[in-house]
C-alpha positions as CSV (number, residue, x, y, z in Angstrom):
1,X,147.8,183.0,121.7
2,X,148.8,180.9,124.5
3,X,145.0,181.2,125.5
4,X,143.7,180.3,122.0
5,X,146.1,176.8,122.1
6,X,144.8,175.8,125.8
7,X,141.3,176.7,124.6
8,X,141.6,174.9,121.0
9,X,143.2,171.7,123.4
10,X,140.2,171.8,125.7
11,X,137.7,171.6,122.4
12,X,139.9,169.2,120.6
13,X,139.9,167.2,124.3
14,X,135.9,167.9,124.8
15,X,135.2,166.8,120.5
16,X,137.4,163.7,120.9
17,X,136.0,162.3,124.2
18,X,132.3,162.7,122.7
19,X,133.7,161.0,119.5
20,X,134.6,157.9,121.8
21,X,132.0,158.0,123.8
22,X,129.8,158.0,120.9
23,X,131.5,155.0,119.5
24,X,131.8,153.0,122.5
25,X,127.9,153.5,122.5
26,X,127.1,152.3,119.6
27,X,129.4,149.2,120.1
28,X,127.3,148.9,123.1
29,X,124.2,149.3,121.0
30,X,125.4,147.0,118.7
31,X,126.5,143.8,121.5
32,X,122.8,144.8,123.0
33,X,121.2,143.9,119.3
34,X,123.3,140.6,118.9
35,X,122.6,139.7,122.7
36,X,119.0,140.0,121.6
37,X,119.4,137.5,118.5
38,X,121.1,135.4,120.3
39,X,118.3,135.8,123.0
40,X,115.6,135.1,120.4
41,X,117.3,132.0,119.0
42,X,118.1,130.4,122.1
43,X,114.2,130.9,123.3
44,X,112.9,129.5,119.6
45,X,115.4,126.7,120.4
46,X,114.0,125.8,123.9
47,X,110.7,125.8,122.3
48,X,111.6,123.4,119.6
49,X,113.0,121.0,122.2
50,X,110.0,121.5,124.6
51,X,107.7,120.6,121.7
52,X,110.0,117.4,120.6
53,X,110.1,116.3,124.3
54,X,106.3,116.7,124.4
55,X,105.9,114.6,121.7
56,X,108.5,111.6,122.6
57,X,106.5,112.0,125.6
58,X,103.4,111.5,123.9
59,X,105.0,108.5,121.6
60,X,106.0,107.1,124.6
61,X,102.6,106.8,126.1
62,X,101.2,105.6,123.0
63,X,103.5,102.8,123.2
64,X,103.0,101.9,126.6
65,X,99.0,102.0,125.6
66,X,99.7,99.8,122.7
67,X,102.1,97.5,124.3
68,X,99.5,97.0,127.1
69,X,96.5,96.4,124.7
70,X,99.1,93.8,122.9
71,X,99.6,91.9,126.0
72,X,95.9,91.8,126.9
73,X,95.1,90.4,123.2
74,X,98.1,87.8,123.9
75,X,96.5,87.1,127.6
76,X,93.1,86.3,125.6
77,X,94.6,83.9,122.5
78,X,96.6,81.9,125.8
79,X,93.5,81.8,127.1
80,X,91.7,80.7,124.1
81,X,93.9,78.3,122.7
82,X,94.2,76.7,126.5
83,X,90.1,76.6,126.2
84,X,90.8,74.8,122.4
85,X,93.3,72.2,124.0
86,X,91.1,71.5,126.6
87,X,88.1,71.2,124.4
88,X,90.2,69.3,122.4
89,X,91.3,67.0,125.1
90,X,87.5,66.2,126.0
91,X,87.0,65.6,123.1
92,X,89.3,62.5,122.3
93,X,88.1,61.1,125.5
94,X,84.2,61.6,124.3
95,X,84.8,60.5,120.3
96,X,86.0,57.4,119.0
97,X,86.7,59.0,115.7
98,X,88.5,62.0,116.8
99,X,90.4,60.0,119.4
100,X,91.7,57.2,116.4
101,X,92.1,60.2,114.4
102,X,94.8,62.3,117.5
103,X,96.4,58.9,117.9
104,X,97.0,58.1,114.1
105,X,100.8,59.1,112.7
106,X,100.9,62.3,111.4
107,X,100.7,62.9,107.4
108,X,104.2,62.8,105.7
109,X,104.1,66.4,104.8
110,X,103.6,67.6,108.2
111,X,106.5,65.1,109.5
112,X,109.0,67.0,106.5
113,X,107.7,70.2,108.4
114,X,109.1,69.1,111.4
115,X,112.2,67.2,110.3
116,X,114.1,70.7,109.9
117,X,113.7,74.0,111.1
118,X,111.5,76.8,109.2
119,X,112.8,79.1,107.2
120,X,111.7,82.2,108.5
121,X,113.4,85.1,107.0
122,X,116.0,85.9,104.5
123,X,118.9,85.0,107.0
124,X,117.6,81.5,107.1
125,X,116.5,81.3,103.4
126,X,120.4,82.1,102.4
127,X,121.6,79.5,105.3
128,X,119.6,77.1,103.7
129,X,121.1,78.0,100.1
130,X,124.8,77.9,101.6
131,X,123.9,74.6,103.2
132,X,121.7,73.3,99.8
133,X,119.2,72.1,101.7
134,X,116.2,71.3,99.5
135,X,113.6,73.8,99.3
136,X,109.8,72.3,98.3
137,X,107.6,74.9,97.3
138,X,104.5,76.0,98.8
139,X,101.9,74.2,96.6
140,X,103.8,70.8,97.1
141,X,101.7,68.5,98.6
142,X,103.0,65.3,100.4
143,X,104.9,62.7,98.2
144,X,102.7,59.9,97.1
């Protein structure tokens, strides 16, 4: 009987060691499955990033390309309206008229213009309120 218990003791042993060794596989199994996901998010992640730095990238070039063409078309209207003023210039030293008309006072509605600042935004605008300064409006022609 003695035999039997050792034997029965070995089996139970042998059974129970497969039972564990079974379970720590499938814990295994199951960390390898989550490793995986994890794996698989991480990578769909880095491409998300890859394809949002790709495109800032792009913006940024765009930008720069627009910026560039923005200064160019500034380069050209300083260089155009230096042309006008020089025109202009030659001008008043060629034509009586135009040279009586430069050195004539300016019209009273252009001298209100410049006897306070414009109002050029809804900062100002409530400034001026605050301040109730008068406002003419934009049809007003000069006071006769």
């Amino acid at each position: 009987m003695n035999a039997i218990a050792v034997r029965l003791g070995t089996i139970a042993l042998v059974v129970l060691a497969l039972v564990v060794g079974w379970l720590y596989v499938e814990s295994l199994h199951a960390e390898l499955v989550a490793a995986q996901v994890d794996a698989r998010t991480a990578k769909e992640t880095v491409g998300r990033r890859d394809a949002l730095i790709a495109d800032l990238q792009k913006k940024a070039r765009d930008d720069a390309q627009a910026l560039a063409q923005l200064e160019a078309k500034r380069q050209r209207i300083a260089a155009d309206l230096a042309q006008f003023e020089t025109d202009f210039e030659a001008l008043k030293h060629e034509n009586e008229t135009v040279r009586a008309w430069a050195d004539g006072p300016l019209p009273d509605a252009v001298v209100r213009l410049y006897d306070r600042p414009a109002i050029t935004g809804a900062d100002d605008f409530i400034s001026a309120m605050r301040a109730r300064l008068a406002l003419h409006a934009a049809g007003d022609g000069p006071a006769n």
